[in-house]
C-alpha positions in Angstrom: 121.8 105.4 96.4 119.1 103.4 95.4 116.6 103.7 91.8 114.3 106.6 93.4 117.1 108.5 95.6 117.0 111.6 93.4 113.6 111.9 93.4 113.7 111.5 97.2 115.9 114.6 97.4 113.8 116.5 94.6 110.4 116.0 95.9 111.5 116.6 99.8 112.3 120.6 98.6 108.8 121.1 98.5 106.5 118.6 100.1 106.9 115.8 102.8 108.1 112.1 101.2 107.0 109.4 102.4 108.9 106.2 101.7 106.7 102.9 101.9 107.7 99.2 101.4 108.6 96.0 102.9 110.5 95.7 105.7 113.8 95.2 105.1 113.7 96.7 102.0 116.1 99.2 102.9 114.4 102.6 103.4 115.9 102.9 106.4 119.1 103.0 104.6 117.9 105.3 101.8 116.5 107.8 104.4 119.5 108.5 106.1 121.3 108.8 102.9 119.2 111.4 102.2 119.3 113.1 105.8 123.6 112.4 105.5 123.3 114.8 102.5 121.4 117.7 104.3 122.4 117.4 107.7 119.5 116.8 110.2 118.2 114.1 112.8 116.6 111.0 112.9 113.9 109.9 114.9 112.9 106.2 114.9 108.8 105.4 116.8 109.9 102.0 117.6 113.1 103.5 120.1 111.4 104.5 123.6 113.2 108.1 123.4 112.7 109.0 119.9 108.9 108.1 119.9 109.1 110.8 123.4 110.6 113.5 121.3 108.1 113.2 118.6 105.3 113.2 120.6 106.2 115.9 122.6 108.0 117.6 119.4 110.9 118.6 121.4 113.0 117.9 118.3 111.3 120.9 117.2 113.9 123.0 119.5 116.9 121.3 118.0 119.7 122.7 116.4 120.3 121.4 113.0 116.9 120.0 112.3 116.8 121.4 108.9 116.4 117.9 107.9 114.2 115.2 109.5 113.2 111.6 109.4 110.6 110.3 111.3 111.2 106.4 111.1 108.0 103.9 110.9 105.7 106.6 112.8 103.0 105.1 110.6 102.5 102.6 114.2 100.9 105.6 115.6 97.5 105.5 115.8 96.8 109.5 114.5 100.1 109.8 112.3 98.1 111.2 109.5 96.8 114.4 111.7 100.2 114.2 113.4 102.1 114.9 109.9 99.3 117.3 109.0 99.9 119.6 111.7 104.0 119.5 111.6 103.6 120.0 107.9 100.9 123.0 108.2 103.5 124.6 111.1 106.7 123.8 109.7 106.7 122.9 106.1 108.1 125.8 104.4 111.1 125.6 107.3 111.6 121.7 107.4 113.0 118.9 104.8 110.8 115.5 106.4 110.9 111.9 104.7 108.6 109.6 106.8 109.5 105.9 105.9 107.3 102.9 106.7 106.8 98.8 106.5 102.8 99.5 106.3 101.1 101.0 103.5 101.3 104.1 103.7 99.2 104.9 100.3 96.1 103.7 102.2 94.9 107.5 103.6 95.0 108.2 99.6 91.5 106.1 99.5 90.7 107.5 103.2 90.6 110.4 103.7 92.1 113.6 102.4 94.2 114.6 105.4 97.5 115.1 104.0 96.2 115.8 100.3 98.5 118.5 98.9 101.1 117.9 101.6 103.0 114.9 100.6 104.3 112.9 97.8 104.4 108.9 98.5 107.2 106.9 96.7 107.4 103.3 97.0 110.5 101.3 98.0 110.8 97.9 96.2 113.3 95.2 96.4 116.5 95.2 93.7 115.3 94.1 90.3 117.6 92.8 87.2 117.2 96.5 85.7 118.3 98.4 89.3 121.2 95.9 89.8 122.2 96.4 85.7 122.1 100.4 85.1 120.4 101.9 88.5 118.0 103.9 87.3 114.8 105.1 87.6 113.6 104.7 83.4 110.7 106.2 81.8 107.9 103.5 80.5 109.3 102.3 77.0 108.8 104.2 74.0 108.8 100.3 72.0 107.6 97.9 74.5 108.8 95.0 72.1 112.5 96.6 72.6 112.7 98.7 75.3 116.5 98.9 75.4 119.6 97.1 75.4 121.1 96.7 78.4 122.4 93.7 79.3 122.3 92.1 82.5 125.3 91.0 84.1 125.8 86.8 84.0 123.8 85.3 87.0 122.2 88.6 88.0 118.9 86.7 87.7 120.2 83.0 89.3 121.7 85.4 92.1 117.7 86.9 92.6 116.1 83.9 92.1 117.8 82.4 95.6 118.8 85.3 97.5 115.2 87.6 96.6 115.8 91.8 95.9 116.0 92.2 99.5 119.2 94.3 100.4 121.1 91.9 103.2 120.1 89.0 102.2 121.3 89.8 98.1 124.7 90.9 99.0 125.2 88.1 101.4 124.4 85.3 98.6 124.4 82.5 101.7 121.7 80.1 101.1 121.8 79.0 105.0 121.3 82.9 106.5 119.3 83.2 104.0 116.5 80.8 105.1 117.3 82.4 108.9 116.8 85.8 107.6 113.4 84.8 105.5 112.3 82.9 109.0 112.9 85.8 111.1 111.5 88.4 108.6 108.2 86.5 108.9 108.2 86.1 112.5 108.8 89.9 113.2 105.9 90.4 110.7 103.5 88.3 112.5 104.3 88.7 116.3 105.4 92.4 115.8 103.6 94.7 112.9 100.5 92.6 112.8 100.2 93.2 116.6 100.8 96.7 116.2 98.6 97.9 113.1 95.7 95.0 113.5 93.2 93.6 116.4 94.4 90.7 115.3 94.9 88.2 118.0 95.0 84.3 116.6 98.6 85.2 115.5 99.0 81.6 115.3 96.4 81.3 112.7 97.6 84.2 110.7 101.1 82.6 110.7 99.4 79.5 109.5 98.4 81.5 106.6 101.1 83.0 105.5 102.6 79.8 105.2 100.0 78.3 102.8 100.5 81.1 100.3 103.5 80.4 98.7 101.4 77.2 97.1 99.0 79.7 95.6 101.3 81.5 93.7 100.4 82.1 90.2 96.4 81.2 90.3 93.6 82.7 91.2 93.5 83.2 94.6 90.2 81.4 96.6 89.7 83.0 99.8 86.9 79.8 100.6 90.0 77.4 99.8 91.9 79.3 102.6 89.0 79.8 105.1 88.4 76.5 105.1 92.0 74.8 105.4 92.6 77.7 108.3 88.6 76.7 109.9 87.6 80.5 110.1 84.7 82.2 108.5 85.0 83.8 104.9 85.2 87.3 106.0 87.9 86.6 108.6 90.7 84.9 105.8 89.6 88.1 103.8 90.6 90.4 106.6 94.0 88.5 107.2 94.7 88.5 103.7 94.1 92.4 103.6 96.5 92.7 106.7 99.3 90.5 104.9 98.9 92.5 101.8 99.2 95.8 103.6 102.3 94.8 105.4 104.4 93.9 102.3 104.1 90.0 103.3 102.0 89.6 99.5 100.3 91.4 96.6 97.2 90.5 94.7 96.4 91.6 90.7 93.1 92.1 90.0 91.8 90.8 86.5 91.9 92.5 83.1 88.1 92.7 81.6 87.8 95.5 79.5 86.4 94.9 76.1 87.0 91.3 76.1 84.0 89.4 76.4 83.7 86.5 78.9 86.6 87.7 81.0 87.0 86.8 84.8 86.2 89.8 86.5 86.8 88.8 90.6 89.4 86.9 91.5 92.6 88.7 91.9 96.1 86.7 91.7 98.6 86.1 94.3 102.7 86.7 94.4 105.1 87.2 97.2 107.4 89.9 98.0 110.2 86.9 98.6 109.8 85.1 96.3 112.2 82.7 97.3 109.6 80.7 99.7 108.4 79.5 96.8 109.6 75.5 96.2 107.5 75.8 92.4 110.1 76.7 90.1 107.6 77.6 87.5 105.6 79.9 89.7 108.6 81.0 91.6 109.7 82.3 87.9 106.3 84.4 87.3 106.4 85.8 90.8 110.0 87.1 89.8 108.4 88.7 86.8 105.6 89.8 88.7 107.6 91.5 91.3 109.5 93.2 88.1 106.4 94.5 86.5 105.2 96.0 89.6 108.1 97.8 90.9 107.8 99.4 87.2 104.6 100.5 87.1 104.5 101.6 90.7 107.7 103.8 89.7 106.4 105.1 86.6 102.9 106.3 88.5 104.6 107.5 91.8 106.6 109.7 89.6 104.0 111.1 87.3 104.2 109.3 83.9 100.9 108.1 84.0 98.6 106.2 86.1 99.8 102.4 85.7 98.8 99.0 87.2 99.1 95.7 86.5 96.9 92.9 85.8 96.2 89.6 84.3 93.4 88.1 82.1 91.7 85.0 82.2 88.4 83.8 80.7 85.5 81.3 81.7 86.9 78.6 78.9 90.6 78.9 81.0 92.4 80.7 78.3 94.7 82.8 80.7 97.6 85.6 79.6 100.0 86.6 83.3 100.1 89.9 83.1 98.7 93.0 81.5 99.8 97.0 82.3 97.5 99.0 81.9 97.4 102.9 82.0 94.3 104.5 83.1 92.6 101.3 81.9 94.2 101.1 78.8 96.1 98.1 77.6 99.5 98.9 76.6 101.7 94.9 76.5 100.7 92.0 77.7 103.2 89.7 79.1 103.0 85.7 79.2 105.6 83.3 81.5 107.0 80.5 79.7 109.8 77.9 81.3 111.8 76.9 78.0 109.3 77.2 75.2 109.9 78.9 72.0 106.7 78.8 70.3 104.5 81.7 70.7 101.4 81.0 73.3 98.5 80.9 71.5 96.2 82.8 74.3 99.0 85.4 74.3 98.2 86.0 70.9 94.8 85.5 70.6 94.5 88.3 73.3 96.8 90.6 71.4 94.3 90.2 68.2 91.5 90.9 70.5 92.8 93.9 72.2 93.8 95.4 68.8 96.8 94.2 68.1 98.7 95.8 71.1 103.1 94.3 71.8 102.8 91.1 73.6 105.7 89.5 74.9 106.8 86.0 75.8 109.1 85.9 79.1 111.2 82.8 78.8 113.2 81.5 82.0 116.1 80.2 79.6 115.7 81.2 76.1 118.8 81.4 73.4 117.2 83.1 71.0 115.2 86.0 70.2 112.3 86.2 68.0 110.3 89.2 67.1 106.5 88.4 64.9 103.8 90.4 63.5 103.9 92.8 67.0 105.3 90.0 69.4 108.6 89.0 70.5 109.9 85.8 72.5 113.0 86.6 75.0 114.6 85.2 77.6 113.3 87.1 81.1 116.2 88.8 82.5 117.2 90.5 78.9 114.6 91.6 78.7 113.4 93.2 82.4 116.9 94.6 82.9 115.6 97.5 80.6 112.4 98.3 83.1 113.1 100.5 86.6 
């Protein structure tokens, strides 16, 4: 059972779940886990008689549908109404997880149609914490030392060229690996694009997703993109939306809160596979990216707070990866380092700046470990296989 299984079969006693993430990813799996466990039926939109039976609700009539898991229904066009009415008729007699490769937190900002009818949890790929103790951990009480598990030897080499996906992670072959990453990407572009978008230069869009992986790690210029891809501004915005929505990449927005000169626009990029990226530098802080934000979206889908993840840069280039925030206030800031053991000197000026709040130096390959006046240096993977 995977990080957020429990919670899965806690929540789903009293309100719908819905299961979002990357395809892939294996909700699929973890669904059916959970129906195995309560005994009930499976219904998947994309298989010509299952997406009959849940239009016409014929399930509905069913012995044994105690249980039920509507698979990847988000690809019909009035699913939020749909779930609203099955809940409103059949929630106090009915167990449903809905799982889905779209984003299925997006009614949350329009629209109130399933408000007090659902809880959404987010599916992310294995980390080095999930694949070291497999659970779902609270945010640190000492973000400096948040625990001391320690990760098994070549956990993090194995992530770094397989990715947290499921199939391709247990396989460990380099060669099906590129077919898998090749045919993930395809099935995005041809198949979910096509179904959740107008979009119709699928060409174009592919185009695009290809040119991310070399934007890893900066700040992301949608004019750079337009004009390499020779489509207007607003379009390369629209596309980039639609990638991010479908779990092909994420953006951070920028830290600015009481720290004067900031950047305030220009949000970063990472990858959900991080293994399309040739960079090994940026490849590494896309890895700790991916970390951070499987943490904080764990942390706030389950109620400790409400956390996100950030980065801050100012106009003189002075630029720390990654802050998390909760509620807007800075708690650690993180900064990626290949091999160096000297403390960064924006990581620290920003630390003094924000009050003296833990800040921690990620380091790819690191011997030691050094802790100063609120900051610690330590190699990456000791360190994140204490987070979710």
């Amino acid at each position: 059972m995977r990080y957020i299984g429990a919670m899965v079969k806690d929540l789903a006693d009293e309100k719908f779940v819905l299961i979002c993430g990357p395809r892939q990813v294996g909700k699929t799996t973890l669904a059916r886990a959970w129906l195995k466990a309560e005994g009930g039926l499976y219904l998947n939109w994309d298989v010509p008689e299952d997406r009959r039976d849940i239009l016409t609700r014929a399930y509905l009539d069913r012995p044994g549908g105690r249980a039920l898991v509507l698979d990847e229904i988000h690809k019909y066009q009035r699913w939020k109404s749909y779930l609203k009415g099955l809940f409103d008729r059949e929630g106090e007699r009915r167990k449903v997880v809905v799982t889905g490769s779209a984003r299925l937190d997006i009614f949350q900002r329009r629209g109130e149609s399933l408000f007090g009818r659902h809880e959404l949890l987010r599916l992310h790929p294995f980390s080095v914490g999930e694949l070291t103790h497999g659970e779902l951990r609270p945010p640190p009480g000492d973000w400096l030392r948040p625990g001391d598990a320690r990760p098994q030897p070549g956990t993090w080499a194995r992530l770094e060229r397989s990715s947290g996906f499921p199939e391709p992670y247990t396989r460990d072959d380099i060669l099906q690996k590129r077919r898998w990453s090749n045919r993930r990407r395809t099935l995005l572009v041809e198949e979910d694009v096509g179904d959740l978008s107008q979009i119709r230069a699928l060409t174009l869009l592919e185009h695009l997703a290809l040119l991310l992986p070399s934007r890893v790690g900066s700040p992301l210029s949608v004019n750079g993109l337009r004009e390499e891809l020779g489509v207007a501004h607003a379009t390369a915005g629209v596309w980039l939306d639609v990638l991010e929505r479908l779990y092909y990449c994420f953006r951070i927005p920028p830290y600015h809160r009481r720290v004067a000169r900031s950047l305030r626009k220009e949000r970063k990029l990472y990858l959900w596979d991080w293994t399309d990226i040739e960079d090994p530098g940026a490849r590494f802080e896309n890895m700790v990216a991916a970390h951070l934000l499987k943490a904080v979206h764990a942390w706030s889908d389950v109620g400790y707070g409400a956390f996100d993840l950030r980065y801050w840069r100012d106009k003189d280039g002075n630029e720390v990866d990654f802050v998390v925030t909760e509620r807007g206030r800075p708690l650690v800031i993180f900064e990626c380092r290949a091999a160096d053991a000297a403390f960064s000197k924006p990581l620290c000026g920003l630390a003094a700046r924000l009050g003296g709040i833990p800040h921690v130096q990620l380091v790819a390959s690191f011997d030691g470990d050094v802790t100063r006046r609120g900051g610690r240096i330590v190699q990456a993977d000791r360190y994140l296989a204490n987070l979710v």
